[in-house]
N, C-alpha and C positions, 0 to 999 in steps of 0.2 A: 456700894458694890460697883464692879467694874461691869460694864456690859459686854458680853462676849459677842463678837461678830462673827457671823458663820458665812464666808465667800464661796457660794455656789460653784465648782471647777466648771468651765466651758467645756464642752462632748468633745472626746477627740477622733472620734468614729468619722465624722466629717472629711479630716483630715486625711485617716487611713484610707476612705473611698476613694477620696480624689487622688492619693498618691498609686494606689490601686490600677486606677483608670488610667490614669498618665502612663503606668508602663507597659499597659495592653498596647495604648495605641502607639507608643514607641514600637514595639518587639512587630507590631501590626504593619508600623510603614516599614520597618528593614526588609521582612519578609516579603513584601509588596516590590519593595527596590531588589533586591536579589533576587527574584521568580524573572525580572524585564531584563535585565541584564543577560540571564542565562540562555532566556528564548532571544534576545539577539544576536549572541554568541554562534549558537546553533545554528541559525538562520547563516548568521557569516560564513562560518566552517563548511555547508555543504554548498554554498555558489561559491567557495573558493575551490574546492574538490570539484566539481564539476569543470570551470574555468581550467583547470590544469589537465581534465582528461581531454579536454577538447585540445587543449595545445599540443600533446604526446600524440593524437591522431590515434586515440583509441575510440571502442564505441560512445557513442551523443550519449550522454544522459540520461534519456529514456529507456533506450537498450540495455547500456549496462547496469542498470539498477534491477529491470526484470531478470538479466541474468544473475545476478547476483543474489538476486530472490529464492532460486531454485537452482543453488550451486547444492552439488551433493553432501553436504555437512548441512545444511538444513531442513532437506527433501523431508528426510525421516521422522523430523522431530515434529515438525507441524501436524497440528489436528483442522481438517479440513470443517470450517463453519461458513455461516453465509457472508461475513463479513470477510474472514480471509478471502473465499471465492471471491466477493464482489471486487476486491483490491487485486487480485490475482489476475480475473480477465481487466479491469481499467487498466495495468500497466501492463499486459500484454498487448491490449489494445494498442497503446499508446506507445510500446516498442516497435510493433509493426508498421504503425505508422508514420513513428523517425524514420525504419527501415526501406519503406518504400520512398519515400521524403530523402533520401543520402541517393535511392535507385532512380528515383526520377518515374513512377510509377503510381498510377493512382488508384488507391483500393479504397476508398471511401463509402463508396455503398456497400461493400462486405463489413465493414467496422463500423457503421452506422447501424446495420440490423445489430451486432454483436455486444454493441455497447446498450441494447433496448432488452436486450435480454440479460446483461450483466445488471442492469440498471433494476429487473424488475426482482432477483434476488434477494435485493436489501429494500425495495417495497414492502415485505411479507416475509421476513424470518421465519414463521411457522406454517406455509405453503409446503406441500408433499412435493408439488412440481417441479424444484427449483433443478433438479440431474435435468428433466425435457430444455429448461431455457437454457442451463450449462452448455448440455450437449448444440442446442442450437447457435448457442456463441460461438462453439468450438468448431462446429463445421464453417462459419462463417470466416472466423479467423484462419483457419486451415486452408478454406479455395483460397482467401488473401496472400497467406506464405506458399500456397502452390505458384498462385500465378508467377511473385515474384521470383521462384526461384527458376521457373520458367522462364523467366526473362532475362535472367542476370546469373543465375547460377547452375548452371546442366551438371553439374557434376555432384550438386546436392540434393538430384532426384531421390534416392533412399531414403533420406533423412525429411525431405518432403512428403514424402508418400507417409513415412512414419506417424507424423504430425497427426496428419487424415485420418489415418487407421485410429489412431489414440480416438479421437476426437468421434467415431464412430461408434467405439467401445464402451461410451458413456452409455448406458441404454438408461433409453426413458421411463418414466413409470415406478424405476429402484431407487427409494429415498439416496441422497448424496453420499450419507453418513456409511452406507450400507455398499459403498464402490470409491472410496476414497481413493484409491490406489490407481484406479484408472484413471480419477481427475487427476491427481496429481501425477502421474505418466504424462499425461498430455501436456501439462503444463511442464514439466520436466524437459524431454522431448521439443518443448516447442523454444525454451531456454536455449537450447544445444543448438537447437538449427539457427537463430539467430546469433548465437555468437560466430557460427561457424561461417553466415553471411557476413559478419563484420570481421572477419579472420581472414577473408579473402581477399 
């Protein structure tokens, strides 16, 4: 009789893992490589916009980004939280502070207390108090835009005084959520007088 030999097949399960694996981490590095491309891209595009409003002699930057923050097609839509707030007064902050910085003016101790109380917003998300630190930003940033407009702009008294009143209107004590409409007035309001400073 013949002897029949029975050849074992080798497992090809092996094989399907490793081809498996190999295309994870293909499909892994493209994704990898496209996610750095696009945050460069990004990154280019707005210091190239930037660079070109500076050479048209429109507002720095800082300015026009907070105006454009609270042009009236977005006022309405936003729902007022601690993070928009805390983004809201640092770029007014920091608009004011181009603003006085183009006026030759120094408001630094008023936007140093402003930014301690924007700052302590996003400390404590769930703090009752954050309308008392709001409203304390905003009176600070407001003497800031009074003085300046005081010095540099007499004919933007209303629009100054306005700011103040807003920023007065916050009352302390009323959770934020619960007077939205007075934050964002003041922030509105405080948009307008700055471009109207950079419109002069």
């Amino acid at each position: 009789m013949t002897e029949i030999k029975i050849e074992k097949k080798k497992p090809v399960w092996p094989w399907i893992l490793l081809a498996a694996v190999i295309v994870v981490l293909i499909i892994w590095w493209i994704a990898a490589n496209n996610n750095d491309d696009r945050l460069i891209t990004d990154e280019t595009t707005w210091v190239e916009e930037d660079t070109i409003m500076n050479h048209r002699n429109e507002p720095i930057g800082d300015v026009k980004t907070y105006v454009m923050m609270w042009d009236e097609n977005t006022m309405g839509s936003l729902a007022l939280d601690h993070v928009l707030t805390n983004n809201a007064l640092t770029r007014l902050i920091n608009a004011v502070k181009a603003q006085a910085e183009i006026d030759g003016y120094d408001v630094n101790a008023d936007l140093d207390q402003a930014q301690e109380h924007a700052d302590f917003v996003m400390r404590d998300p769930y703090e009752t108090t954050h309308a008392d630190h709001i409203r304390m930003a905003a009176e600070s940033i407001s003497t800031a835009l009074l003085n300046i407009q005081k010095a540099n702009y007499p004919n933007l008294e209303q629009e100054a005084k306005k700011v103040q009143d807003d920023a007065q209107n916050i009352k302390p004590g009323v959770l934020t959520l619960d007077q939205q409409q007075e934050v964002k007035r003041f922030f509105k309001d405080a948009a307008d007088l700055l471009d109207k400073m950079n419109n002069e």
